[in-house]
C-alpha positions, 0 to 999 in steps of 0.5 A: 475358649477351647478352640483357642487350643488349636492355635500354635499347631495351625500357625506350626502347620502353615508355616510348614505347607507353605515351604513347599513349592507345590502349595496352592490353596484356595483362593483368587488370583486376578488374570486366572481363575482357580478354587475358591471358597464356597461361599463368601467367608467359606474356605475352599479346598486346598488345591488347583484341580484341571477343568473337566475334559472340554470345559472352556469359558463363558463363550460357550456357556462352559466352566470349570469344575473348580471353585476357582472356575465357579467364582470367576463366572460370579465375579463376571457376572454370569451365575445364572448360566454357572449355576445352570451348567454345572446342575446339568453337569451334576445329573449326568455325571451322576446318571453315568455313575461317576461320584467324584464327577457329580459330587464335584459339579453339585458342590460347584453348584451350590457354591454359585446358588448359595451366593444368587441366595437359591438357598433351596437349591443350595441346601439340595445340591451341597447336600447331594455333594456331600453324600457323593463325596464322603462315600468315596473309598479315597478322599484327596487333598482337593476333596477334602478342601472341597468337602470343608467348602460344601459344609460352609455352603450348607451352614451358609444356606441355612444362616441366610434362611434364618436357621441359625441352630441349622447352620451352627451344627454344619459349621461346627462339623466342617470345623471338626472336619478341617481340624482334624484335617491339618497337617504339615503335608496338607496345604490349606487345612489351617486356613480351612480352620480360619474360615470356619472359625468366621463362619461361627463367629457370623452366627455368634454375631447374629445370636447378639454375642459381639463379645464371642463373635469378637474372639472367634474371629480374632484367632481367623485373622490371627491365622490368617495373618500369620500365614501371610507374614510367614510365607516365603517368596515361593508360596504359590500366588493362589494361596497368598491371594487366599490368606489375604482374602480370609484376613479381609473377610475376618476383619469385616466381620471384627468389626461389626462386633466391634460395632455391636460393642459400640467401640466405632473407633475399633471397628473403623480400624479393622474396616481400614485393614480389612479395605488394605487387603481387599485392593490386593485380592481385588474381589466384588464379594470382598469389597460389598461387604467392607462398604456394607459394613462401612455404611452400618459403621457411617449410620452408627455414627449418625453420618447418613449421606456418607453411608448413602454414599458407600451404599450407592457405590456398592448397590450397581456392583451388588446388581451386576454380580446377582448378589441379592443377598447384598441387596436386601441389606444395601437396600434396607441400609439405603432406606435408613439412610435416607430416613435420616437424611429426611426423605421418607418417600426415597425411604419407603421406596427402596425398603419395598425393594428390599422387601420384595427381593425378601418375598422373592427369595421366601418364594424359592424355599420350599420347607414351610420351616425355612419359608418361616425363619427367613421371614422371621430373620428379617423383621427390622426391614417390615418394621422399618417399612410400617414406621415410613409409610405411617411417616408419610400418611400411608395407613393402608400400606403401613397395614399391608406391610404390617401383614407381610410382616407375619410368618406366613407358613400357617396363612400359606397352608390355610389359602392353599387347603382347597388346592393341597389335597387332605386326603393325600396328607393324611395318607402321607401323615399315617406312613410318616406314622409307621415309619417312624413307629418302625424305626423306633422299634428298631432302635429299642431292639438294638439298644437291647442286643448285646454287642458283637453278636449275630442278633446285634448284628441284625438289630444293626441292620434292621435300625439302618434299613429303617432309617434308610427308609425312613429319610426315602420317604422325607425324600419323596415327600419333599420331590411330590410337593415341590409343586404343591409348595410353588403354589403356596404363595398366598398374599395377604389381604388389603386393607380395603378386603378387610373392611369389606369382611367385617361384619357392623359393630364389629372392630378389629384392632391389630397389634405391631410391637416394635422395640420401642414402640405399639402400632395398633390399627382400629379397623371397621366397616367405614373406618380406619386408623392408625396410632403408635403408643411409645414404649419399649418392648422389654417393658411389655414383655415384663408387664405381660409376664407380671400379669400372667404369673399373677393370675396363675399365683391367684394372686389378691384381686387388687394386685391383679387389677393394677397389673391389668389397668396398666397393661389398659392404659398402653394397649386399649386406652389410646383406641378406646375412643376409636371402638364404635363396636360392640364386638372386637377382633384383636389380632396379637402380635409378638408378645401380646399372644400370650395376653389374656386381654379379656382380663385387662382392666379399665378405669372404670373397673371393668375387665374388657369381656365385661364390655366387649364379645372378644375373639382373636386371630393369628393375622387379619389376612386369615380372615378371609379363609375362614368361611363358616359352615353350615352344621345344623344338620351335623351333630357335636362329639364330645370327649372327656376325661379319657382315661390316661392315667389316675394322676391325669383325672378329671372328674369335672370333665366328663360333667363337661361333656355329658353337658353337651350331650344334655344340651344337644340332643343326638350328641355322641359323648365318649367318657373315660375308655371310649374317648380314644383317639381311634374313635376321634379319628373316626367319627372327628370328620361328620361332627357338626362341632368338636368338644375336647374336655382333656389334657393337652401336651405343649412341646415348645421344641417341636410343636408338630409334636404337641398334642391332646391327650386321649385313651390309647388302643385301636393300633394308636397311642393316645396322642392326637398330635398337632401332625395328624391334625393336619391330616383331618379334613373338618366340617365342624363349624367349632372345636372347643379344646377345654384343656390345658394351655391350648392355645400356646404354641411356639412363638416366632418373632415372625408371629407363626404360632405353631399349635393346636389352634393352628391345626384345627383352623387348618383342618377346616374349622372356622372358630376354635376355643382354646385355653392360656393355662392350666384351667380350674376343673370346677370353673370350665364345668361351669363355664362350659355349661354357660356356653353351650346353653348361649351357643344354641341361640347366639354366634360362638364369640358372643355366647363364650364372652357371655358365659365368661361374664356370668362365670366372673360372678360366680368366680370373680379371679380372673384364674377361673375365665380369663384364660378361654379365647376364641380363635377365628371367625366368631360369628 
């Protein structure tokens, strides 16, 4: 591997630091306190720096601006107050002018936030450091050192918020950082290296790729450890403690890849040496992880009182230093051991302590993309809690905890859209508009100057004022919603508030794939229960990929009805005695989102709509925000066929929409030039219904950005992005988006499925058709057609379950009806 290159010129350049009398790296020293890592496996900078003027100890709630100082007050115990100093520290020093100061005391405090897991806080303070300390006309030696650590804490923040993308990009600039860092005269930039180099190995370990994380991790120690056997008996004290606590921590780490490999003996070997170091350097963070990993390693082995044991010795520690990061986990490996011990009560007690301490941290994070990966990145501990509670008899908390289970950025912004103003965020989405529309500008011009000119000169300039602006804006944004975003702390529903919506006849069926098993809850009115169907989740994904690429090939019925009655049997045979309803409302989950359930196929050789009105939601808990609106009074827009190219056309589409001009009368229908997104935005708010017969654009990468391909002009460009629909403020009690794979989206493991059907429930509309794939133009005429005449007499969910039937008979290929749903209340 490529950074394996570096490794004789780091070993040259430690042994060559430590000679010098004058060396001190970042590290711990029993008795004295002193610069340290920024985070758990983070190097530090490489030397002592003096405490500011006046600083003294935790009599008087002072610290030290070192890490060395930061790292004491969380091994006493005292991170709160750290953390509350050194912000205060930070605003004056910067209010006063002083950059170096505040970008210290930033750094310090993201430092003692990364490890209370105020991951919010540690993401906003390690970045103001940064900025204040890049910017200095001279770095030092502590600088730098410091300016490594604040990369680690900002790619440990994002790591522990489940943004691994995020956090791999800030820990592979803090390695280039402290690689091109080292030198004979630099103490510590090879030990800088080592940390990084375990930082990336954590997220390799994370991404499942044991053997990679193995590697990586292989050469931190290697450095570690032989600056330690080379160090001569003048090496400072600090920068042995520092060696000694990168070997320890870059141990731990070899050995849960090991453990990921399934080779236990190896990582019992590095836990054994990693424990030896750790007696030396003598820190709490040190040793929570080595039993952490120890009691994994015991669980592995199918040993759980002794990884009871380990756990209960680290849990009081992990309590009295505030790591609640640790907590979570020494929890979640506390439940698991009890699970094993068969005590599932115990288990299910402290798997809700882990979960609540995982809500409590979701609470602080105020980017709805954080909100949801965090939540995403801890899936195991809800699956774990579903499975005890259905141990223990519990449905009802097996349900609710299934609920936590979901990313709830999209069930947060739905509950809160009475409090969040539409009005403000669409004020807010058109100047992110414009600014980005001038930057873009900016850039084109630039690209087109020529080099060294005054004309480039002022593209330059023009490109940097606008990005400046631009990240201004973001800036503000985040500031003015920081209290809109407290507020988004949405609970999800009871079991009991779920029944008590359900209409009579109607049955709600909500899915949990786990890896080895189906959780499905049949719920109604009166009734409830809860089964588990055996089976891997590998084998579902393929079964649900078999089927779809079968539809979408028009692949012979009959392969496409074996395919369906298989995927009948695992998911719908083992509730169907349990359905008493005519109607059901299916609630997918993982994988299941891409299924299109109205074609499974029974053994009486019906498909499902045939036997049942269907619509789906993105979780129970939604239900409750989707009220239905009274729109007898407000008349439907229709939109097809805009004009967006040749290669675009879709001659059906505009029959589509003049179809429901036919079917209600006073309907507005723009055809070809006329449907333009200018007009949607103008006349989308007084529609009593929304009709979209077009094509739609899915952008997996950057949902935010897929969109509904309209007629451009008018100052816009014909894109109706998912970002501006958020901005809309609906009263449409339907939007129907006849279009293509609408209703994809990306999917999370967390279940937030970000996408056109999401935004326009969120806008404000309580039900929204969409499609699973690219449609036959013929088919949707006449499915449309059989919808709207059904819709004038029946609720939505039943006239589209009605037109579908009637469209099988006259297009018996599942190709041609199975891919419309009904997302939301489909009454």
């Amino acid at each position: 591997m490529a950074h394996r290159l570096l490794a004789p010129a780091l070993l040259c350049s430690m042994t060559l630091a430590l000679v010098t009398p004058a060396a001190a790296q970042f590290g711990h020293r029993r008795g004295r306190p002193g610069p340290s890592p920024a985070t758990p496996t983070t190097p530090a900078a490489p030397t002592e720096t003096t405490p500011a003027p006046g600083s003294a100890g935790p009599g008087d709630r002072r610290y030290g601006f070192t890490f060395f100082d930061a790292r004491a007050a969380v091994e006493r115990g005292e991170a709160r107050p750290a953390l509350a100093f050194y912000e205060s520290a930070a605003a004056d020093a910067e209010q006063r002018g002083a950059r170096a100061e505040a970008g210290g005391a930033y750094a310090c405090a993201a430092f003692v936030a990364v490890r209370l897991h105020q991951l919010q806080k540690a993401i906003t303070s390690a970045q103001k450091a940064l900025d204040l300390l890049r910017n200095e006309p001279t770095v030092t030696n502590d600088q730098m050192g410091m300016m490594v650590s604040v990369y680690s804490v900002l790619g440990n923040a994002y790591r522990n918020a489940g943004d691994r993308a995020q956090a791999r990009k800030w820990y592979e600039e803090g390695l280039a950082y402290a690689r091109a860092a080292v030198a004979p005269h630099r103490r510590g930039a090879a030990m800088w290296v080592a940390g990084m180099l375990r930082q990336l190995a954590q997220i390799d370990f994370q991404e499942h790729a044991y053997a990679d994380a193995r590697d990586r991790v292989r050469e931190a120690v290697t450095l570690a450890e032989h600056f330690l056997a080379t160090a001569p008996g003048r090496a400072a004290p600090a920068a042995i403690d520092n060696g000694r606590r990168q070997a320890a921590q870059g141990l731990t780490l070899l050995a849960k890849a090991e453990l990921g490999l399934d080779d236990k003996d190896a990582a019992d070997a590095a836990l054994k040496r990693a424990a030896q170091y750790s007696r030396l350097v003598g820190l709490v963070e040190v040793d929570l992880e080595i039993r952490t990993t120890a009691g994994q390693l015991a669980l592995a082995r199918n040993d759980p009182s002794a990884a009871l044991a380990e756990i209960q010795r680290a849990l009081p520690e992990a309590e009295r230093i505030g790591r609640t990061g640790n907590l979570v986990q020494l929890y979640q490996l506390q439940a698991r051991s009890f699970a094993g011990l068969r005590r599932p009560a115990d288990a299910l007690t402290s798997i809700r302590r882990s979960m609540d301490l995982v809500e409590e941290i979701r609470s602080t994070l105020q980017e709805s993309s954080l909100r949801s990966g965090y939540i995403e990145d801890k899936q195991g501990i809800y699956q774990f809690a579903v499975r005890m509670a259905l141990r223990t008899q519990n449905a009802a908390d097996a349900f609710a905890f299934a609920e936590r289970a979901r990313a709830r950025a999209f069930l947060d912004l739905l509950g809160n859209s009475t409090t969040l103003s539409k009005g403000r965020t669409r004020a807010l989405v058109q100047e992110e508009v414009q600014l980005r529309a001038r930057l873009a500008e900016a850039q084109a011009l630039a690209s087109d100057s020529e080099s060294e000119t005054g004309e480039a000169r002022q593209a330059k300039e023009a490109v940097e004022a606008a990005d400046r602006d631009y990240r201004a804006f973001l800036e503000r944004v985040r500031k003015e919603n920081i209290e809109q975003a407290s507020l988004m702390t949405v609970e999800p529903v009871t079991l009991t508030e779920i029944q008590g919506l359900l209409p009579e006849g109607t049955t709600l069926v909500e899915y949990l794939v786990g890896n080895a098993d189906v959780v499905i809850w049949i719920i109604e009115r009166h009734r409830a229960k809860a089964l588990t169907v055996r089976g891997a989740r590998a084998d579902l994904v393929a079964s649900v990929r078999t089927l779809r690429a079968a539809i979408a090939d028009q692949a012979p019925l009959a392969e496409i009805e074996r395919q369906a009655a298989k995927l009948y049997d695992g998911l719908l045979a083992p509730a169907r005695a349990e359905i008493q309803g005519t109607r059901l409302l299916i609630v997918p989950h993982d994988v299941l989102h891409y299924l299109p359930f109205a074609a499974l196929r029974s053994p009486a050789g019906r498909w499902l709509i045939e036997d049942y009105a269907l619509a789906t939601l993105p979780s129970a808990s939604v239900l409750k925000f989707l009220a239905a609106k009274d729109a007898s009074n407000a008349h439907p827009l229709a939109l097809g066929n805009p004009d967006v190219g040749p290669a675009l056309n879709l001659r059906y589409a505009e029959r589509e929409a003049r179809v429901v001009g036919e079917t209600y009368p006073g309907a507005t229908v723009l055809v070809r030039d006329a449907a333009s997104e200018a007009r949607v935005k103008a006349l989308a708010g007084s529609a009593g219904m929304l009709h979209f017969a077009t094509h739609a654009e899915l952008n997996e990468s950057e949902p935010m950005s897929s969109a509904l391909l309209l007629t451009p002009g008018d100052g816009e460009d014909g894109r109706l992005e998912v970002r501006e629909l958020f901005g809309l403020d609906l009263h449409a009690r339907l939007v129907v988006l006849s279009a293509c794979e609408t209703g994809l989206g990306k999917l999370s493991r967390g279940d937030d499925l970000v996408g056109l059907q999401r935004a326009f429930l969120y806008a404000g509309t309580p039900a929204v058709v969409t499609t699973l794939w690219k449609v036959d133009d013929r088919a949707s005429f006449v499915l449309m057609r059989e919808f709207y005449v059904r819709l004038k007499t029946t609720a939505p969910g039943e006239a589209l379950s009605l037109a579908q039937r009637e469209t099988l008979r006259q297009f018996p290929h599942p190709f041609a009806w199975a891919g419309y749903g009904l997302t939301g209340a489909p009454w």
